[in-house]
Backbone bond lengths (Angstrom), bond angles and torsions (degrees), N, CA, C in turn:
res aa  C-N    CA-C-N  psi(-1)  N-CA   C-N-CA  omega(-1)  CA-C   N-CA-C  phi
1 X - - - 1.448 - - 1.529 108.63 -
2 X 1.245 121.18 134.65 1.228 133.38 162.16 1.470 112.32 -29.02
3 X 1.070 147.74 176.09 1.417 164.31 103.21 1.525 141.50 -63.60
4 X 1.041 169.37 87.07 1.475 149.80 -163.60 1.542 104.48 -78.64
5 X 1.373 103.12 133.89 1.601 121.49 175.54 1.367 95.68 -17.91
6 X 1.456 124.71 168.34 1.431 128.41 159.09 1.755 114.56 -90.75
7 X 1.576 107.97 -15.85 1.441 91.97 166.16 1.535 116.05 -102.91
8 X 1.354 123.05 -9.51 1.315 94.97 141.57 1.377 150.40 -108.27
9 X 1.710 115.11 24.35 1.393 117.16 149.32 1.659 118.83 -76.42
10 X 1.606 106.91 -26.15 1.431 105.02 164.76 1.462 123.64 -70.64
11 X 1.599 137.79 -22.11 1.066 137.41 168.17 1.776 101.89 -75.92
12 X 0.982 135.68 -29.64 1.247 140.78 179.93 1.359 101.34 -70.59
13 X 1.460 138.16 -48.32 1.242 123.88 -168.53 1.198 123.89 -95.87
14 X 1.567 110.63 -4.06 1.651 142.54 169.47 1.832 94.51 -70.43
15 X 1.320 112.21 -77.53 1.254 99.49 -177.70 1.127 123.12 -73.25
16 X 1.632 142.35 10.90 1.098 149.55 127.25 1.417 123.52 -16.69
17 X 1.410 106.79 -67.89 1.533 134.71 -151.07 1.427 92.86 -92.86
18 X 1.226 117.62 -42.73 1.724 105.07 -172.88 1.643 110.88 -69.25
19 X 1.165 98.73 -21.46 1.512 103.52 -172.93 1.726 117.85 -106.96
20 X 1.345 102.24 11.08 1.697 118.28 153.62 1.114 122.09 -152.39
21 X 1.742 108.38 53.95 1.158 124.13 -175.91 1.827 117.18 -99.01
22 X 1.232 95.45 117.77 1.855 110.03 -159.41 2.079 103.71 -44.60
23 X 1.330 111.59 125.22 1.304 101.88 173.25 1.200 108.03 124.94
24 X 1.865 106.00 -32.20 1.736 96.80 -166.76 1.680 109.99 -95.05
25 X 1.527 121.87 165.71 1.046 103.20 -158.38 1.399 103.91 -83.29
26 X 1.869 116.92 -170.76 1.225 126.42 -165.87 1.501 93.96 -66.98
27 X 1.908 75.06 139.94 1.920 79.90 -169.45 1.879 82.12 -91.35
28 X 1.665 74.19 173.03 1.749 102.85 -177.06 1.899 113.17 -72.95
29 X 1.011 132.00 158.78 1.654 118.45 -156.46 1.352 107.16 -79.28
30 X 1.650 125.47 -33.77 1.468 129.70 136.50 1.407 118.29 -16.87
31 X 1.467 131.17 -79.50 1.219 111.96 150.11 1.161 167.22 -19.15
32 X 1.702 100.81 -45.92 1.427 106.85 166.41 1.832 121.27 -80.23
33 X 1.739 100.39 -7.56 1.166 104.11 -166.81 1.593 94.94 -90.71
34 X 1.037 136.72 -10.27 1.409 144.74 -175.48 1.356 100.21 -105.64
35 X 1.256 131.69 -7.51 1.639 119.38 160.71 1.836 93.78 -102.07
36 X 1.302 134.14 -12.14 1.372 116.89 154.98 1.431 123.77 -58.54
37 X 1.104 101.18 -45.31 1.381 110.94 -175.54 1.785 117.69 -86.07
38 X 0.926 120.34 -11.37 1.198 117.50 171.84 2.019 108.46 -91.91
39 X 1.626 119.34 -47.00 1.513 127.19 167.64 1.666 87.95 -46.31
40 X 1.309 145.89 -38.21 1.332 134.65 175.37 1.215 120.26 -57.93
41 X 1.630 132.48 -49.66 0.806 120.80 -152.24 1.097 107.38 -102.88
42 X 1.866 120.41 -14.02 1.601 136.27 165.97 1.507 100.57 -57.88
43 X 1.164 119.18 -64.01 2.022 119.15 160.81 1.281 103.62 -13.92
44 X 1.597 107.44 -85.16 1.738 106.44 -162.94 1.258 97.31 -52.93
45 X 1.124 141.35 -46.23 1.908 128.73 -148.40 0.890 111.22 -81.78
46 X 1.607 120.56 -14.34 1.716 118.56 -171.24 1.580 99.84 -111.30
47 X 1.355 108.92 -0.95 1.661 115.29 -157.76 1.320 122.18 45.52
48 X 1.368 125.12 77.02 1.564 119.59 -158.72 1.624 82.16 -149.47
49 X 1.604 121.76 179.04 1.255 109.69 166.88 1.907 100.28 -148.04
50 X 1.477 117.18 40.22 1.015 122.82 153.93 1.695 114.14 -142.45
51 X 1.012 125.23 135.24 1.915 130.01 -160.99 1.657 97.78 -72.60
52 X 1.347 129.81 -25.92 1.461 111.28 160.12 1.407 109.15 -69.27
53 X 0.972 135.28 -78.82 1.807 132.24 178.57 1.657 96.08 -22.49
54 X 1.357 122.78 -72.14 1.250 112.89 178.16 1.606 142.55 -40.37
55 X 1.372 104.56 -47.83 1.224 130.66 163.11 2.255 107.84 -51.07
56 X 1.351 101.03 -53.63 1.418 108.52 172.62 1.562 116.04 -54.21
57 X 1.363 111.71 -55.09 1.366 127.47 161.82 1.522 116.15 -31.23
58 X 1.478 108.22 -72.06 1.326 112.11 -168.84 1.527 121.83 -69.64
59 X 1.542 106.63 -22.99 1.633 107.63 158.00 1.329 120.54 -51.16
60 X 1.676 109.79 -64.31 1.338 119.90 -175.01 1.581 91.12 -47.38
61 X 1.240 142.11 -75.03 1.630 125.27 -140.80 1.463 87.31 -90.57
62 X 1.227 149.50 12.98 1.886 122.62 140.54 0.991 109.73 -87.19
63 X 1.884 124.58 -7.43 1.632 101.35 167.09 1.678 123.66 -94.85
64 X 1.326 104.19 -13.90 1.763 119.51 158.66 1.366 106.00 -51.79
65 X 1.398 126.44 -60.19 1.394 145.45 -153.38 1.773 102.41 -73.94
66 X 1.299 101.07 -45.33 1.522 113.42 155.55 1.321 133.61 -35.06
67 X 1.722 109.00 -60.70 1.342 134.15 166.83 1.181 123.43 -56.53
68 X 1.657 105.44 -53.56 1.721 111.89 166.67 1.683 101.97 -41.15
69 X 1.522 120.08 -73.61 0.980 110.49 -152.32 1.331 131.66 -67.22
70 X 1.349 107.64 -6.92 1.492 126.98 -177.95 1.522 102.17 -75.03
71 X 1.364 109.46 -37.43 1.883 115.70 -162.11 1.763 98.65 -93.61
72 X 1.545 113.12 -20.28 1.751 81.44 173.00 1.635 84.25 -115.43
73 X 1.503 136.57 59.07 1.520 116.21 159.31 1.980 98.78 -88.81
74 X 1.410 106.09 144.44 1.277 128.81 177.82 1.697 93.03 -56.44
75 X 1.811 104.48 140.96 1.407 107.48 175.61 1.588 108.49 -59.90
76 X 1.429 120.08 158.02 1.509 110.94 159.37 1.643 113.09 -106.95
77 X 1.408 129.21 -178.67 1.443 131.11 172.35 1.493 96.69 -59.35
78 X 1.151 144.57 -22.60 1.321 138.16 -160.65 1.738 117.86 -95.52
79 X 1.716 98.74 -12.73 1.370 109.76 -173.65 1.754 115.48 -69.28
80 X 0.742 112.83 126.39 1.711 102.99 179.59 1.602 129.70 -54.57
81 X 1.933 114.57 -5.91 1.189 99.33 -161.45 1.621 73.05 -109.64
82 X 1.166 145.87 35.81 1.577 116.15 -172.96 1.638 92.28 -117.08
83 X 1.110 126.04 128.00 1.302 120.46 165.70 1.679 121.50 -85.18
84 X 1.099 116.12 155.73 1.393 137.42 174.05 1.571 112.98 -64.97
């Protein structure tokens, strides 16, 4: 299965969350049609066919994707194991 970039399953689940975020008021029908369509397309990208499973999904692989990138970033002068 494919993957989606990690910055754009993270912009996908960013504007996900703001726009079915518990508390705020009734969104406008524009709105709700753009949290249809986005729980859609989090589905296809994670291959899941409910937007919580998906939503779960797409955390877990931006926090892998996270990890990857932390473990091959190049040392900097600031890192403690690089000597002078």
């Amino acid at each position: 299965m494919l993957m989606p970039h990690p910055a754009v399953l993270r912009r996908l689940v960013e504007e996900y969350e703001a726009l079915t975020r518990p508390g705020s008021t009734e969104a406008p029908p524009q709105a709700q049609a753009q949290a249809r369509d986005l729980a859609y397309t989090l589905c296809v990208s994670t291959g899941t066919r409910d937007v919580r499973h998906a939503l779960e999904t797409a955390h877990q692989w931006l926090e892998a994707a996270s990890a990857a990138d932390a473990a091959i970033r190049p040392p900097t002068d600031r890192d403690p194991h690089v000597y002078a």
